[in-house]
PDB file of N, CA, C and O in Angstrom:
ATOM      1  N   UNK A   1      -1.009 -15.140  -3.426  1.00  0.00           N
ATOM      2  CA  UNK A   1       0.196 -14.339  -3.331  1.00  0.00           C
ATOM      3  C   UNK A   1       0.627 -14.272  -1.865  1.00  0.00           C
ATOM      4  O   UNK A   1      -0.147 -14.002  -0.946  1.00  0.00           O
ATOM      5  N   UNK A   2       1.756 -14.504  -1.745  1.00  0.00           N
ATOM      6  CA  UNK A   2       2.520 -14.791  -0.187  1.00  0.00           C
ATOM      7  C   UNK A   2       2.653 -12.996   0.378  1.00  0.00           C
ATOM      8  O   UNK A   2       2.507 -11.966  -0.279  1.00  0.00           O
ATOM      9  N   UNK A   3       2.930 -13.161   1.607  1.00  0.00           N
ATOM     10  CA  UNK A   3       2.393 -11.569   1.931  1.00  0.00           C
ATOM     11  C   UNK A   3       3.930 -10.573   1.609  1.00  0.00           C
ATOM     12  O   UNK A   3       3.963  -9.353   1.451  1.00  0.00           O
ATOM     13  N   UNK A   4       5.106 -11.532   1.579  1.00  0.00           N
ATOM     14  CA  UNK A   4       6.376 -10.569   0.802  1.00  0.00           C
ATOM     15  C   UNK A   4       6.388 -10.327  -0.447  1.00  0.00           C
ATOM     16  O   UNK A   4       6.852  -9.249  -0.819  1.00  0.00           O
ATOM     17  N   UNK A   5       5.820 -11.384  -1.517  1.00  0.00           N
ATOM     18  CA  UNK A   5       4.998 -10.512  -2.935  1.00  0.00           C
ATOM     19  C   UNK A   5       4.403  -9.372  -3.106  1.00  0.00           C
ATOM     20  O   UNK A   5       4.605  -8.487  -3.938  1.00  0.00           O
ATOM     21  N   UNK A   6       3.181  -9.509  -1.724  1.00  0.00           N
ATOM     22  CA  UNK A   6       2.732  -8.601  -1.713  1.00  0.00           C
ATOM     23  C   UNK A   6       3.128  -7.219  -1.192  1.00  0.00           C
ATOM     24  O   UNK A   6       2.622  -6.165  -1.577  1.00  0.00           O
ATOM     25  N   UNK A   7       3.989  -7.330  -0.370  1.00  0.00           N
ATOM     26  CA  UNK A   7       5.018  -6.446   0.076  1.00  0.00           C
ATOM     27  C   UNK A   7       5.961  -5.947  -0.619  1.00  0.00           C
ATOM     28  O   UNK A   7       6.347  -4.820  -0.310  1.00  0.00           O
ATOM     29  N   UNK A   8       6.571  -6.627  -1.715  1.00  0.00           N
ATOM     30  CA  UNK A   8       7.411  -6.379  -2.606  1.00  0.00           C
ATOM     31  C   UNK A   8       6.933  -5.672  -3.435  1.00  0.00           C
ATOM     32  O   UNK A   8       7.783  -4.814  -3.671  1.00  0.00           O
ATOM     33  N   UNK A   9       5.531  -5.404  -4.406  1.00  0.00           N
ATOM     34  CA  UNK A   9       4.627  -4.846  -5.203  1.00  0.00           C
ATOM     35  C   UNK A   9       4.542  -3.550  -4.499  1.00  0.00           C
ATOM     36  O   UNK A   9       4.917  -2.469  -4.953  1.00  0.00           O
ATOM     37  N   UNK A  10       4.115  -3.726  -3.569  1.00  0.00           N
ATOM     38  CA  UNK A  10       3.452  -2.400  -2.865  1.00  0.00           C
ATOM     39  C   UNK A  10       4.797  -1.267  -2.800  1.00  0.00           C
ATOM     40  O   UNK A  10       4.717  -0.133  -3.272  1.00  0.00           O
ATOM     41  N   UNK A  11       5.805  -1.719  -2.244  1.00  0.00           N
ATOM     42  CA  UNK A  11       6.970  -1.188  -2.307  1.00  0.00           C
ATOM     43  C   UNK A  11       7.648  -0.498  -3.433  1.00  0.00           C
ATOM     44  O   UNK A  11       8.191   0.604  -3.355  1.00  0.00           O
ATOM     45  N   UNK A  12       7.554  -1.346  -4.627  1.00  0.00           N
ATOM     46  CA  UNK A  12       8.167  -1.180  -5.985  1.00  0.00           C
ATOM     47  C   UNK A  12       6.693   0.442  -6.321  1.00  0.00           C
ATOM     48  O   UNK A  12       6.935   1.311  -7.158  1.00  0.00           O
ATOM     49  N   UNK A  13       5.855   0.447  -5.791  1.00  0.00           N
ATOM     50  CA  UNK A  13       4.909   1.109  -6.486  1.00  0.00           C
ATOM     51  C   UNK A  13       5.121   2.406  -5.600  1.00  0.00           C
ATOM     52  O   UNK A  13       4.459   3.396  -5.912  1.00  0.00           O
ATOM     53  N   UNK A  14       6.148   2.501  -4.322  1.00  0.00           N
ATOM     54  CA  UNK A  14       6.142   3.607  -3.260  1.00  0.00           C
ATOM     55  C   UNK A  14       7.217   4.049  -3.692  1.00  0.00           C
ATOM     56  O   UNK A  14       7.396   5.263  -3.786  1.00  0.00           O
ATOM     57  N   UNK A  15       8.023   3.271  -3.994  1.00  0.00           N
ATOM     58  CA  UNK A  15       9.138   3.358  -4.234  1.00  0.00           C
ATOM     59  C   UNK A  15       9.062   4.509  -5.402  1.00  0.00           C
ATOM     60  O   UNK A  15       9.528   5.622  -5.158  1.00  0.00           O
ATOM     61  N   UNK A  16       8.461   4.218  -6.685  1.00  0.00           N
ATOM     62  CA  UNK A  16       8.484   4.380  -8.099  1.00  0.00           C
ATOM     63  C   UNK A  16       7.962   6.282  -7.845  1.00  0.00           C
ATOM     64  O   UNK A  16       8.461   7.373  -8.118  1.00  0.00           O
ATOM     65  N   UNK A  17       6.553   5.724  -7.099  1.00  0.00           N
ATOM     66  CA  UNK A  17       5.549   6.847  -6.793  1.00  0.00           C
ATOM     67  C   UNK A  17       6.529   8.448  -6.325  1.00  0.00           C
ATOM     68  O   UNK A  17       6.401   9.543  -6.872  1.00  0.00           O
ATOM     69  N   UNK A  18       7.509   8.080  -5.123  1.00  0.00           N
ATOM     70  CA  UNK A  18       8.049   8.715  -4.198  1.00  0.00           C
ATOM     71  C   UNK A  18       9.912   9.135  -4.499  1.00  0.00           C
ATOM     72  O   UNK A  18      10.766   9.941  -4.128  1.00  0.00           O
ATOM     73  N   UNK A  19       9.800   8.384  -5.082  1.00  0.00           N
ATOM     74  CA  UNK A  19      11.646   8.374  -5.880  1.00  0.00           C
ATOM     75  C   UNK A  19      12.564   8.353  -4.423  1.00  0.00           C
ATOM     76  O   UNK A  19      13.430   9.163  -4.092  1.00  0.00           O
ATOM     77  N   UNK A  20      12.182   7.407  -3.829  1.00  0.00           N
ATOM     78  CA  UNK A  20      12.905   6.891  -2.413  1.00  0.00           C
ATOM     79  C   UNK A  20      13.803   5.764  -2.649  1.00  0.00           C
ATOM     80  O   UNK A  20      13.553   5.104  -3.657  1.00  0.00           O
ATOM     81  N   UNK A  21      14.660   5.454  -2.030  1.00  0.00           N
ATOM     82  CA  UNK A  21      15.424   4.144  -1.956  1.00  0.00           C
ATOM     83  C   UNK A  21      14.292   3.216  -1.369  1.00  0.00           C
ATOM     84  O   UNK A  21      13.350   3.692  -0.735  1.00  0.00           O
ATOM     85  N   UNK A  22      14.406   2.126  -1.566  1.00  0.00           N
ATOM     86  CA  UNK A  22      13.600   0.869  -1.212  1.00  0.00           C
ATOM     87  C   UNK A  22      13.842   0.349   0.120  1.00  0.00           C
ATOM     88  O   UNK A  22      13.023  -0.341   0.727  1.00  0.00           O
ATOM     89  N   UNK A  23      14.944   0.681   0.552  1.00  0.00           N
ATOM     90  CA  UNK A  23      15.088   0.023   2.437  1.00  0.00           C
ATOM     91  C   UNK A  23      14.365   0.984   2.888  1.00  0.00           C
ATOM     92  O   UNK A  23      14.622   1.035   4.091  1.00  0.00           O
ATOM     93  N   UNK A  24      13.324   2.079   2.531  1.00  0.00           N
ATOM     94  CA  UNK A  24      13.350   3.406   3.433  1.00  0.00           C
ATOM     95  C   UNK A  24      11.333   2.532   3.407  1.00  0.00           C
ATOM     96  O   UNK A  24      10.542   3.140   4.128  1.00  0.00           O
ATOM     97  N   UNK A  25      10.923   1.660   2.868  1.00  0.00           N
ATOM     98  CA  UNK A  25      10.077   1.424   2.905  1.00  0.00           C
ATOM     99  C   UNK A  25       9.997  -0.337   3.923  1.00  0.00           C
ATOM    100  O   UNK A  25      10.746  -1.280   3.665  1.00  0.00           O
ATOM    101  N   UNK A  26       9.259  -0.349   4.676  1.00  0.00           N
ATOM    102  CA  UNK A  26       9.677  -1.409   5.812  1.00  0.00           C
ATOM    103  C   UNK A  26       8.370  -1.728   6.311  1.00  0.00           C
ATOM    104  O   UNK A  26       7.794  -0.765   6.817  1.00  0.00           O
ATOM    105  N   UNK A  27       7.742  -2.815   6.308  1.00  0.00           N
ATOM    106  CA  UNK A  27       6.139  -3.429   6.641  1.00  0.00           C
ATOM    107  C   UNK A  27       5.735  -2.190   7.632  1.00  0.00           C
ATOM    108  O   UNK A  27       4.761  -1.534   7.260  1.00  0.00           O
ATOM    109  N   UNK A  28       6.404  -1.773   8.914  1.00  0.00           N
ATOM    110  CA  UNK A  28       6.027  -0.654  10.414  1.00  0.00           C
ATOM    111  C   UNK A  28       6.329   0.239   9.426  1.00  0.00           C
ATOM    112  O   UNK A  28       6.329  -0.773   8.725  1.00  0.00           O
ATOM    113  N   UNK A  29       6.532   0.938   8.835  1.00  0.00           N
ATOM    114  CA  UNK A  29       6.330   2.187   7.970  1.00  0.00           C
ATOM    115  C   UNK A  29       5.439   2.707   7.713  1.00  0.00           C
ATOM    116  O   UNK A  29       4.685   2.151   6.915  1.00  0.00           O
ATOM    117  N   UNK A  30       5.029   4.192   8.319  1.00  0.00           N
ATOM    118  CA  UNK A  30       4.026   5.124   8.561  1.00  0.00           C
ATOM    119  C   UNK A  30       3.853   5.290   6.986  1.00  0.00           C
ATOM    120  O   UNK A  30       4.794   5.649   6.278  1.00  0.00           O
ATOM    121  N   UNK A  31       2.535   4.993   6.467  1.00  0.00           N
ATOM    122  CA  UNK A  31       1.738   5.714   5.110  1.00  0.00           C
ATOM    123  C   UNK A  31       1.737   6.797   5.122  1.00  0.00           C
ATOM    124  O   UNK A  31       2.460   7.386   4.319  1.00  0.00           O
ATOM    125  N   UNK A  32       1.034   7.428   5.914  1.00  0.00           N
ATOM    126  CA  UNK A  32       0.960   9.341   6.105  1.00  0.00           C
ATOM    127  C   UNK A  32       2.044  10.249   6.380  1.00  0.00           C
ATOM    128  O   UNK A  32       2.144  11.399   5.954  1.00  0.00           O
ATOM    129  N   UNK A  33       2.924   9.573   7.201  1.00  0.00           N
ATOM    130  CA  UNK A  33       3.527   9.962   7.846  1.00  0.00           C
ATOM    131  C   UNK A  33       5.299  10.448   7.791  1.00  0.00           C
ATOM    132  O   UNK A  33       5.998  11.443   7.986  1.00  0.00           O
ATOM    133  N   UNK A  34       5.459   8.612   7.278  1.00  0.00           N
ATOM    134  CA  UNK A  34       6.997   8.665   6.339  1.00  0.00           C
ATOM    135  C   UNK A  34       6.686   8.813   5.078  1.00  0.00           C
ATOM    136  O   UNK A  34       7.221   9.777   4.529  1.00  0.00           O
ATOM    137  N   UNK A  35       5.834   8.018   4.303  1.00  0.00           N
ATOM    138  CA  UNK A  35       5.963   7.398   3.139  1.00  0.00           C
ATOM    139  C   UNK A  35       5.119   8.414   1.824  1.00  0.00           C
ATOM    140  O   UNK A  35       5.667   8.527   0.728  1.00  0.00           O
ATOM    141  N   UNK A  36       3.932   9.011   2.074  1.00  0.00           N
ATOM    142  CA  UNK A  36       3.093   9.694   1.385  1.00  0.00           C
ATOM    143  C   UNK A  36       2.165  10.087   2.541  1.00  0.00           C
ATOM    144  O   UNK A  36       1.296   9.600   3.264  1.00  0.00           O
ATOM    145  N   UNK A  37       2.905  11.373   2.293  1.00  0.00           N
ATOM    146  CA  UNK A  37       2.136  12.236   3.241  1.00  0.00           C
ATOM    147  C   UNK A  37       0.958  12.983   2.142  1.00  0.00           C
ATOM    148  O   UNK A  37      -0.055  13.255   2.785  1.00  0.00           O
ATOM    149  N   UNK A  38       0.830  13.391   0.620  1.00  0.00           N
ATOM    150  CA  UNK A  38       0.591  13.898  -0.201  1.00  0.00           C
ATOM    151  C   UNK A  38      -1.181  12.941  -0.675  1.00  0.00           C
ATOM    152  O   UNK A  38      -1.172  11.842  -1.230  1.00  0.00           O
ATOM    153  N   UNK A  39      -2.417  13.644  -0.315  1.00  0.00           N
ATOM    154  CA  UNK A  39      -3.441  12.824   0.060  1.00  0.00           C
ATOM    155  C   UNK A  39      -3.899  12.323  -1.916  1.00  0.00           C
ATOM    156  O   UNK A  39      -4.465  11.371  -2.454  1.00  0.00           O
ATOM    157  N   UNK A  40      -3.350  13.408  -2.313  1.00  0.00           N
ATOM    158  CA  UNK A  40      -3.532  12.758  -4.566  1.00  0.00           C
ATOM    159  C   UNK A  40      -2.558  11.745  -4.657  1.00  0.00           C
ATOM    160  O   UNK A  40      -2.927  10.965  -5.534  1.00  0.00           O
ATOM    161  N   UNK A  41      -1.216  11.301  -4.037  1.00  0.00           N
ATOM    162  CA  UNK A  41      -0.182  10.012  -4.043  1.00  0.00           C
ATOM    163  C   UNK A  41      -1.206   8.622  -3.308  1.00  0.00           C
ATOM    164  O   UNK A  41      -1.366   7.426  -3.553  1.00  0.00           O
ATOM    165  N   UNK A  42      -1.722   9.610  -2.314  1.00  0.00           N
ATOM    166  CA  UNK A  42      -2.242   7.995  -1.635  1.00  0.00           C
ATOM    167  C   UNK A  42      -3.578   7.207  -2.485  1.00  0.00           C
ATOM    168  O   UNK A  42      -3.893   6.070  -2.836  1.00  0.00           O
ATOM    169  N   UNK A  43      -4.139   8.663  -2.558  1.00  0.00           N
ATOM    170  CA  UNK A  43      -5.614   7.688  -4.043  1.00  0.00           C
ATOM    171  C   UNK A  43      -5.096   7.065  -4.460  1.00  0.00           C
ATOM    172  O   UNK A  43      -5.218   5.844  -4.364  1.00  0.00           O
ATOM    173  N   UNK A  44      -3.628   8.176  -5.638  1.00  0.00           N
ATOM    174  CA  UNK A  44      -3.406   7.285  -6.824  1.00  0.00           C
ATOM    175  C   UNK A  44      -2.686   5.569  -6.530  1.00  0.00           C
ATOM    176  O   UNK A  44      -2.552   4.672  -7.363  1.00  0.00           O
ATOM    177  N   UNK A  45      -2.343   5.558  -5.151  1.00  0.00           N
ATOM    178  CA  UNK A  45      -1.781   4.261  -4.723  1.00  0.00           C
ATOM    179  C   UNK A  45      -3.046   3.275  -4.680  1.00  0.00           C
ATOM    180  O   UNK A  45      -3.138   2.113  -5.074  1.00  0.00           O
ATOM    181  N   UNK A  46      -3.929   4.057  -4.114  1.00  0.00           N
ATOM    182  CA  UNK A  46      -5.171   2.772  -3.769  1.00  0.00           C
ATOM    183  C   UNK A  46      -5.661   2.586  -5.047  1.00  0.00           C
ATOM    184  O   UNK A  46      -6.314   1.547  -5.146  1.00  0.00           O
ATOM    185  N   UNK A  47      -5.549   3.381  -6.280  1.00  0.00           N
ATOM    186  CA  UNK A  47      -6.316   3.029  -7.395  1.00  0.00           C
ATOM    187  C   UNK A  47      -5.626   1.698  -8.273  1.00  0.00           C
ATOM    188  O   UNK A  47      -6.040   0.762  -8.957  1.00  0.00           O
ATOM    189  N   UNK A  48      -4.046   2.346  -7.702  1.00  0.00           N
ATOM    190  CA  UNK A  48      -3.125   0.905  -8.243  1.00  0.00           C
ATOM    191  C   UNK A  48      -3.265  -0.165  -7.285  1.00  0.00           C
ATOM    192  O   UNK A  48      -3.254  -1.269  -7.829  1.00  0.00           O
ATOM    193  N   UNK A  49      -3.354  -0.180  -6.419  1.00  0.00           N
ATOM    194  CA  UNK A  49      -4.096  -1.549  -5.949  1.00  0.00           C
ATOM    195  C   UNK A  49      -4.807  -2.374  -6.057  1.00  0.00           C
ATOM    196  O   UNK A  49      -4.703  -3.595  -5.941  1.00  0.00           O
ATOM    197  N   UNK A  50      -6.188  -1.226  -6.473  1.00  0.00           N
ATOM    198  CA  UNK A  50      -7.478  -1.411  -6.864  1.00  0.00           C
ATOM    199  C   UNK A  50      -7.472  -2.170  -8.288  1.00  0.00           C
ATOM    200  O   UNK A  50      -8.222  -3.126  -8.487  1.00  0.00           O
ATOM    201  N   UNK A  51      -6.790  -1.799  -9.032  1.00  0.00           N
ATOM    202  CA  UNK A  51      -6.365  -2.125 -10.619  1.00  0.00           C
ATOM    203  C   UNK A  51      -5.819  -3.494 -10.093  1.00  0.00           C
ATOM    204  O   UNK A  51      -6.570  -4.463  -9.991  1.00  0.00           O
ATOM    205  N   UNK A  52      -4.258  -3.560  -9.703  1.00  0.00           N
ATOM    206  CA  UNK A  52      -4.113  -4.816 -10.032  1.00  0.00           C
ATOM    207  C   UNK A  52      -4.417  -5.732  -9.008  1.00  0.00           C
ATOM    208  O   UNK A  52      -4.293  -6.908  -9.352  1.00  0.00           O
ATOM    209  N   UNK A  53      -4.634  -5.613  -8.314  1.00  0.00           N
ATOM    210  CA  UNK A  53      -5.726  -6.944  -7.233  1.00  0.00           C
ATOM    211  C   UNK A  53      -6.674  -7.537  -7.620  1.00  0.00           C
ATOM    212  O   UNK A  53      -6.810  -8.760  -7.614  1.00  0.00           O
ATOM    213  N   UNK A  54      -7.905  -6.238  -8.235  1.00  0.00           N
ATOM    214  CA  UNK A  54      -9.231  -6.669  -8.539  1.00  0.00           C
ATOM    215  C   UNK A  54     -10.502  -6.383  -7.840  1.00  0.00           C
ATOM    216  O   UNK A  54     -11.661  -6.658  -8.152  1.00  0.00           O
ATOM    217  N   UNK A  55      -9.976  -5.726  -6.755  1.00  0.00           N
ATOM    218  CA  UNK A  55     -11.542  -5.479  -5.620  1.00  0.00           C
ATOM    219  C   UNK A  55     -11.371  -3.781  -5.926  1.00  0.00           C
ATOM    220  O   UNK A  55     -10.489  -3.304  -6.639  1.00  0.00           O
ATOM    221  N   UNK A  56     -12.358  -3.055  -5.259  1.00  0.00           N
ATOM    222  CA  UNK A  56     -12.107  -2.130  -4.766  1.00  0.00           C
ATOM    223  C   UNK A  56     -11.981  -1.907  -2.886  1.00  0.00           C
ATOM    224  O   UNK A  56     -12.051  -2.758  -1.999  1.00  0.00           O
ATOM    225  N   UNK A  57     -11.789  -0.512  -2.809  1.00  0.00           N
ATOM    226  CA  UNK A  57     -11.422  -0.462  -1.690  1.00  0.00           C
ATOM    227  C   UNK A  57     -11.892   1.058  -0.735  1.00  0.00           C
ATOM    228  O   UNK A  57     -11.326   2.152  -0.730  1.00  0.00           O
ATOM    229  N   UNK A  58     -12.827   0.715  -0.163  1.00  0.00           N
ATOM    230  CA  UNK A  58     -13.707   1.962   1.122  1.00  0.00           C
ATOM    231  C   UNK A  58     -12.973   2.772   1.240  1.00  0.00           C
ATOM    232  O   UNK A  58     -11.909   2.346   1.691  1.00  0.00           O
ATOM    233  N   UNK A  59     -12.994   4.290   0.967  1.00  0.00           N
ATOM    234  CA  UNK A  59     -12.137   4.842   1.515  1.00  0.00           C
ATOM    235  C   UNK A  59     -11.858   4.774   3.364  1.00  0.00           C
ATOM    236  O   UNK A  59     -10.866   4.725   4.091  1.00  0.00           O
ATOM    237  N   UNK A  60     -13.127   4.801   3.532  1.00  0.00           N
ATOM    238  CA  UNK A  60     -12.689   4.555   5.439  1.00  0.00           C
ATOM    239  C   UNK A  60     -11.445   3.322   6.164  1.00  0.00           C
ATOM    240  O   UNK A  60     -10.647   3.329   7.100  1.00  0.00           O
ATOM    241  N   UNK A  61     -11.911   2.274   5.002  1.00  0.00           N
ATOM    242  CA  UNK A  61     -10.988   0.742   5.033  1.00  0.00           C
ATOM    243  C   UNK A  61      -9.808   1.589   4.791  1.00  0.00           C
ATOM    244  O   UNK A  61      -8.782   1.441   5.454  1.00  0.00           O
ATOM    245  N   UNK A  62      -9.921   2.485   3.850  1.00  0.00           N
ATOM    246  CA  UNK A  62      -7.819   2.851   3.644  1.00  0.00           C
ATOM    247  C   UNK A  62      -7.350   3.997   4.270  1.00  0.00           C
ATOM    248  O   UNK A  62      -6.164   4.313   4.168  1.00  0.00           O
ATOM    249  N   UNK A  63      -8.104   4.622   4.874  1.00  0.00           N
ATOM    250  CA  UNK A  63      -8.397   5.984   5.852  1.00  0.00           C
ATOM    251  C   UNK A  63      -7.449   4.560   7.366  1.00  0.00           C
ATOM    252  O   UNK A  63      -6.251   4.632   7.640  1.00  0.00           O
ATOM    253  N   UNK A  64      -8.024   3.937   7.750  1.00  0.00           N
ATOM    254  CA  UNK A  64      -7.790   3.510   8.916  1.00  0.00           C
ATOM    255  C   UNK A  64      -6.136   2.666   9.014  1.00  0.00           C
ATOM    256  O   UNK A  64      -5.522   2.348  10.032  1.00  0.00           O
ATOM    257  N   UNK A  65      -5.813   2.507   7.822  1.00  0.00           N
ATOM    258  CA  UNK A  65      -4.301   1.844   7.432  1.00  0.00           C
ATOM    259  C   UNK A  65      -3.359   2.820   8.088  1.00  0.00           C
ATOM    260  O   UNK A  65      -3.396   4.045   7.982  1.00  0.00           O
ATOM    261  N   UNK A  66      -2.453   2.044   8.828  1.00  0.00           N
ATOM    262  CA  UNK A  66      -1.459   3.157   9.221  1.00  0.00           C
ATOM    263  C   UNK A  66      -0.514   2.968   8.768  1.00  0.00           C
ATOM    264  O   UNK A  66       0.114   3.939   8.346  1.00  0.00           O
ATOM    265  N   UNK A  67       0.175   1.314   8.606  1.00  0.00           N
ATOM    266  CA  UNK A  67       1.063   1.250   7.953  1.00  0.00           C
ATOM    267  C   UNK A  67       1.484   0.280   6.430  1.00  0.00           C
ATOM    268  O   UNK A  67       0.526   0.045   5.693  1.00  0.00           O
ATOM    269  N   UNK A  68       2.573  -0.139   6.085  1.00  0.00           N
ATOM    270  CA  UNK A  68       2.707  -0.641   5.116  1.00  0.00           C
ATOM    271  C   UNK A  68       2.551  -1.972   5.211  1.00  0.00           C
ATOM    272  O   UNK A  68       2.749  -2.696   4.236  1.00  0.00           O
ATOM    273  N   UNK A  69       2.134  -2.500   6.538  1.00  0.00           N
ATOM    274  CA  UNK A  69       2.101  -3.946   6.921  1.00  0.00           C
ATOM    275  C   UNK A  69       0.383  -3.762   7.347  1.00  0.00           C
ATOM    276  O   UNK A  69      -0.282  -4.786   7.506  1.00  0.00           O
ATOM    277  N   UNK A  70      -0.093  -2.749   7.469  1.00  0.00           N
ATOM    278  CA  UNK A  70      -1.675  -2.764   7.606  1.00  0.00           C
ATOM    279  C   UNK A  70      -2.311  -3.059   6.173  1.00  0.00           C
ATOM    280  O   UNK A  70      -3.256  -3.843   6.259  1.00  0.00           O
ATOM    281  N   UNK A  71      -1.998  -2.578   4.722  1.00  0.00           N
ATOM    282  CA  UNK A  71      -1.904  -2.297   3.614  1.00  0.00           C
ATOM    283  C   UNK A  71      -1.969  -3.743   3.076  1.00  0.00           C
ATOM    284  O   UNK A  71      -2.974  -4.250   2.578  1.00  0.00           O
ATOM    285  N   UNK A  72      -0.639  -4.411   3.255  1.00  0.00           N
ATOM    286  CA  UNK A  72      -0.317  -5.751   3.172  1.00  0.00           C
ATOM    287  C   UNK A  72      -1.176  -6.887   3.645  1.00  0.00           C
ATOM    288  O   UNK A  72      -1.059  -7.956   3.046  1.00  0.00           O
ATOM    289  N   UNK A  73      -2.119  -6.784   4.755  1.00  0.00           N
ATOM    290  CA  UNK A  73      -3.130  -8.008   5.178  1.00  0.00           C
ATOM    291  C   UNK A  73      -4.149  -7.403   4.861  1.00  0.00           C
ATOM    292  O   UNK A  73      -5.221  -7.976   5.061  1.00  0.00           O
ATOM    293  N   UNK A  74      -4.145  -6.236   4.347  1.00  0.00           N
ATOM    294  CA  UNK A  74      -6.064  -5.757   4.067  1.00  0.00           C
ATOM    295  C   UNK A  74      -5.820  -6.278   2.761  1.00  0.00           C
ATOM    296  O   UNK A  74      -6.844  -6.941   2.595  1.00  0.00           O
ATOM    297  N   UNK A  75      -4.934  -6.458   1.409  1.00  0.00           N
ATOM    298  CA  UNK A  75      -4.463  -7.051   0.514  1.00  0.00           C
ATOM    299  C   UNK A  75      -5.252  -8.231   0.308  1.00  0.00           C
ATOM    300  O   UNK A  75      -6.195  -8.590  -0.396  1.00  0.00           O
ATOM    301  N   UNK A  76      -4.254  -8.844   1.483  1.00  0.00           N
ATOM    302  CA  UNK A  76      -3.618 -10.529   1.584  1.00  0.00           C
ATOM    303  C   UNK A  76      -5.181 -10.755   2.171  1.00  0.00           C
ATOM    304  O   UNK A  76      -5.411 -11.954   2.010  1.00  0.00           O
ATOM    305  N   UNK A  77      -6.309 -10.128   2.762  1.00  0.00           N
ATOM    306  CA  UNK A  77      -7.900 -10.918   3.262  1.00  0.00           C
ATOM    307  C   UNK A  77      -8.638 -10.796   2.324  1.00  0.00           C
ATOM    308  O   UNK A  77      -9.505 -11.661   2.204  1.00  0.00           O
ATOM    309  N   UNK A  78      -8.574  -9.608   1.240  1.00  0.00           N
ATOM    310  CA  UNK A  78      -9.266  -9.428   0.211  1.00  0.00           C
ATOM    311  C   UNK A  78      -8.693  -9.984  -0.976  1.00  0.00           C
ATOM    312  O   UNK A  78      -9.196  -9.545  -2.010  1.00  0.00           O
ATOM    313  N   UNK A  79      -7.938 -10.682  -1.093  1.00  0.00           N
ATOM    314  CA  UNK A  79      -7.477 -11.635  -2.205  1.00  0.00           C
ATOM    315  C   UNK A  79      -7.595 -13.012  -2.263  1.00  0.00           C
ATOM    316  O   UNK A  79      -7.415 -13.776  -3.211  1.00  0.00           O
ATOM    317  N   UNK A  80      -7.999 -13.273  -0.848  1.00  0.00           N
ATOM    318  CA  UNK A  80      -8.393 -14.437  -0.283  1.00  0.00           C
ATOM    319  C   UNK A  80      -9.587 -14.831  -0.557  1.00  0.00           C
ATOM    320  O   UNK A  80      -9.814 -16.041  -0.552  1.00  0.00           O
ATOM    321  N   UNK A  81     -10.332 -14.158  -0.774  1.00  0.00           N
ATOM    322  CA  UNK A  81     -11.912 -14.533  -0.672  1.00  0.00           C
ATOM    323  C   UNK A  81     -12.359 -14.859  -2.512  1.00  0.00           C
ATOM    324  O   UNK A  81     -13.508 -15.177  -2.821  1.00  0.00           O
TER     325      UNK A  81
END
């Protein structure tokens, strides 16, 4: 999966999660900060990740994500392997 698939997914799922317009979500886009500040939105995000990717995921590994383009290559290395 090319990393704007993967960007596109992640989005559609912030999007859905947050009832935001979709330009308001942008790879430099703060997780905590802009996007889901709400710490039960961000599980339930990593669990949908977790679901459709296939790995799981450390909480410390998703603790250290800042943004939506950090999200996107921790993805794109663990889908790789």
């Amino acid at each position: 999966m090319q990393d704007q698939e993967v960007f596109e997914w992640l989005r559609s799922k912030i999007v859905k999660a947050r009832q935001i317009r979709p330009e308001v979500v942008r790879m430099d886009s703060s997780l905590s900060e802009d996007l889901i500040p709400d710490s039960f939105e961000m599980i339930e995000l990593v669990c949908e990740i977790e679901k459709h990717f296939g790995f799981r995921i450390d909480y410390d590994d998703f603790s250290e994500m800042q943004s939506v383009g950090d999200v996107v290559a921790f993805i794109q290395q663990n889908t790789a392997k």
